[in-house]
C-alpha positions in Angstrom: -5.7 -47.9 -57.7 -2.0 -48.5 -57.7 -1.7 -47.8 -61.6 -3.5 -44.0 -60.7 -1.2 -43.0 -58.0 2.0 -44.2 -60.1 0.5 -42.2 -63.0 -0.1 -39.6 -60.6 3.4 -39.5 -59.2 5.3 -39.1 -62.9 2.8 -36.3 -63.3 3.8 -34.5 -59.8 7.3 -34.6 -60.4 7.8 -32.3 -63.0 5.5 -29.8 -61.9 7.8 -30.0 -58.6 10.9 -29.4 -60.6 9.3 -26.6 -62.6 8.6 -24.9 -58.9 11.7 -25.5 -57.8 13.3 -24.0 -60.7 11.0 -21.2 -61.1 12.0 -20.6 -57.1 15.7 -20.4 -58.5 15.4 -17.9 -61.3 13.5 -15.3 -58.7 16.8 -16.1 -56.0 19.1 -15.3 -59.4 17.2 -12.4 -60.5 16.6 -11.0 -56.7 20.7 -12.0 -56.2 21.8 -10.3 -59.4 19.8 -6.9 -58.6 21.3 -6.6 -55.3 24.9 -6.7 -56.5 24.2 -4.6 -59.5 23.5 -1.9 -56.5 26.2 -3.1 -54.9 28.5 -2.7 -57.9 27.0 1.5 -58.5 27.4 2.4 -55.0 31.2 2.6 -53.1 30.0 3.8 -49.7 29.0 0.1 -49.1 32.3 -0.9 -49.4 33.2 1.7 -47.0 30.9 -0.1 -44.3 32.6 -3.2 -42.9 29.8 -4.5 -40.6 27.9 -4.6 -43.7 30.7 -6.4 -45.9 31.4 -9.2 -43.0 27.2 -9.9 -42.1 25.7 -9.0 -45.4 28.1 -9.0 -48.5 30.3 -11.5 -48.0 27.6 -14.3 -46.7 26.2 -13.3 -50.1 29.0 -13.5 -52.3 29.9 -16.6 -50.8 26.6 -18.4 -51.4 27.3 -17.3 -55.5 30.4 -18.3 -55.9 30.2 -21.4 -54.0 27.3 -22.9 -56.2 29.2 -25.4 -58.4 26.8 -25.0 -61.7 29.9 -23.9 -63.7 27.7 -21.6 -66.5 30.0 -20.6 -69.5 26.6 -18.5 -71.1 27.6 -14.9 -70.8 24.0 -13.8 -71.2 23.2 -16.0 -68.1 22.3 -14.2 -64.8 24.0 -17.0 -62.9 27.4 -16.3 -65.1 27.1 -12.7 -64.6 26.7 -13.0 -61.0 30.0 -15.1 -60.2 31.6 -12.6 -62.3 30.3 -9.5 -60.1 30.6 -11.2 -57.2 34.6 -12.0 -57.7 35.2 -8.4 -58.8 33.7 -7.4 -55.8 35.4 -9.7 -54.0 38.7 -8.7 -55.4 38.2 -5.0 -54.5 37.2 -6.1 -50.8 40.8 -7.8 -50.1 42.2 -4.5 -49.4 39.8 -3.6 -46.9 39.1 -6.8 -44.7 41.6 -7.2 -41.6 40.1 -10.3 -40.3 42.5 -13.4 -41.0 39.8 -16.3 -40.5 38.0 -14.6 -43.8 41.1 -14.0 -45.6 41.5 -18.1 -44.8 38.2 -18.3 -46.2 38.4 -16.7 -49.2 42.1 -18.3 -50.0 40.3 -21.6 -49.3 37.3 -21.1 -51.4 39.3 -19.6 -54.2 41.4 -22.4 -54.8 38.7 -25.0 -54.7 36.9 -22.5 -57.4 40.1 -23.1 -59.4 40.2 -26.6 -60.0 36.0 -26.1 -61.1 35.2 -23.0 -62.7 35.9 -22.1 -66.5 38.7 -20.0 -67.0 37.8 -17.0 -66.7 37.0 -17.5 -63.2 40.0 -19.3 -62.9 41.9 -16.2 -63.7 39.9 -13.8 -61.0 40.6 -16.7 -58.0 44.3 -16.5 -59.0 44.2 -12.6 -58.4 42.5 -12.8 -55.2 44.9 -15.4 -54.2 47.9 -13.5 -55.0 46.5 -10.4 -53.3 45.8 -12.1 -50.0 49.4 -13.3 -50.2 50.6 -10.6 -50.7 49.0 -8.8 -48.2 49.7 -11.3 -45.3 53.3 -12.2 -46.4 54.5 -12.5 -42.9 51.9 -14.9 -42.3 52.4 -16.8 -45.2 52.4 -20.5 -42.8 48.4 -19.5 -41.9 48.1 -20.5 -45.7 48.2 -24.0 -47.7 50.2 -22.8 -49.9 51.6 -26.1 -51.2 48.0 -27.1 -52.1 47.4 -24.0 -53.8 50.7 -24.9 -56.0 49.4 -28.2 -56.7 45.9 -26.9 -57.9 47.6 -24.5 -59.9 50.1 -27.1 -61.4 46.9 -29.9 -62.2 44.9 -27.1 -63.7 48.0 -25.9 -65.8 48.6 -29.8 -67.3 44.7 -30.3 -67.4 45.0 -27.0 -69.9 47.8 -28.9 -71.8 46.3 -32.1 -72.0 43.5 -30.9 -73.5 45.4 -28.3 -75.8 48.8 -30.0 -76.4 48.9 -34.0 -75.9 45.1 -34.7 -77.5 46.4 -33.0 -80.7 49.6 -35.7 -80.6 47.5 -38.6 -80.0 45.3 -37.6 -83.0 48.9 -37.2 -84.9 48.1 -33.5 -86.0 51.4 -32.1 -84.9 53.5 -35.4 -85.6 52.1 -34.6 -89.3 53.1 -30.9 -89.2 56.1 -31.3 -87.5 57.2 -33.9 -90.3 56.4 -31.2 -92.9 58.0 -28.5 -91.5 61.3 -30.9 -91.2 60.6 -31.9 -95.0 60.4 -27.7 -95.8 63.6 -27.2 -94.5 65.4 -29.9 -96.3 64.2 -28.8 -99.5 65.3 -25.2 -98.4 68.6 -26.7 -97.7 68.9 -28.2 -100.9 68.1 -25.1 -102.8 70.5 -23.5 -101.2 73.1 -25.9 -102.3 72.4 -25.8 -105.7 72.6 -22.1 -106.0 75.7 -22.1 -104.5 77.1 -24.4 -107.1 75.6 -22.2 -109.9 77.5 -19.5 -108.7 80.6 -20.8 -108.4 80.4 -22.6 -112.0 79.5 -19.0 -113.5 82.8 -17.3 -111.8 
C-alpha cells in the first residue's frame, strides 16, 4: 500500500506542475492581449481612474515577476517591455507622489535584476520622475539609487573588463601592442640614419 501511494505521488506531481503552468501561459497570453490594446489606443491614457485602479495594478504585477526572460520571442519578455514603455509615457501624467515613490522604488530594485535592456528603461523612468519632482527630491532614496547604479555599472565591468585580465587576454595584447611600438620606434631610427648618411 505504501509503495502505491509513493508511486502515486511522483505521478501527481508533474501533472500538477503541467496545470500550473498551463494556468500561467493563459494569464501571459490574456496579460499580453490586454496591453497590446492598451498600447493601440491613447484615450486610456487619458483616463486616470483607469491608469491608478486598472493599469498600473497591472503593470506592476508584470514587472515585478522576477523571471528575468532574455527570449525576445517570449510573451513574458514582450510584456515587461510594453509594460515599461507604458510606464514611461504615464510619468507625465500621474500627480500622485505615493505612486511616483512606487515606481522609483520598484524601478531601482528592477535594476539590480533585470537584463539590460530593462535596465536601461528603469533608468529613464527614474530620471523622469526626478526630474519631475526636483523640489522634492528628499521624498526619494536617491543615495540608494546611486549605489544600485554604481554595483550594476562594476558588475558590467567585472564581467567585461577584469574576467578578460584574469584569463590574461589583455595582459597578452597589451604586451604586443608595447612590442609594435618598439619596433616602430626602431624603424624609425634607422631611417633616420639612412638619410643622413645619404646627405
Amino acid at each position: 500500500m505504501n509503495e502505491n501511494n509513493s508511486k502515486n505521488v511522483v505521478v501527481d506531481k508533474p501533472i500538477k506542475n503541467a496545470e500550473e503552468e498551463k494556468k500561467k501561459v493563459e494569464d501571459i497570453n490574456s496579460l499580453y492581449d490586454i496591453l497590446k490594446n492598451v498600447s493601440n489606443n491613447n484615450d486610456i491614457f487619458n483616463n486616470d481612474d483607469y491608469i491608478l485602479k486598472e493599469l498600473y495594478p497591472l503593470i506592476k504585477n508584470v514587472i515585478g515577476d522576477n523571471k528575468n526572460i532574455c527570449y525576445h520571442y517570449n510573451k513574458s519578455f514582450m510584456l515587461k517591455r510594453w509594460c515599461l514603455k507604458i510606464l514611461y509615457t504615464l510619468i507625465n501624467k500621474i500627480k500622485d507622489m505615493n505612486l511616483f515613490l512606487d515606481i522609483f522604488n520598484m524601478c531601482s530594485k528592477l535594476i539590480i535584476r533585470e537584463n539590460e535592456m530593462n535596465c536601461l528603461s528603469c533608468i529613464k523612468i527614474i530620471n523622469v520622475i526626478l526630474e519631475e519632482n526636483k523640489n522634492n527630491l528628499n521624498m526619494f532614496d536617491v543615495d540608494t539609487y546611486i549605489n544600485v547604479i554604481c554595483l550594476s555599472i562594476l558588475k558590467n565591468f567585472y564581467k567585461k573588463i577584469i574576467y578578460k585580465v584574469k584569463k590574461g587576454k589583455f595582459l597578452k595584447s597589451s604586451i604586443s601592442i608595447y612590442m609594435k611600438k618598439k619596433k616602430k620606434k626602431k624603424k624609425i631610427g634607422y631611417s633616420f640614419v639612412y638619410i643622413n648618411i645619404i646627405n
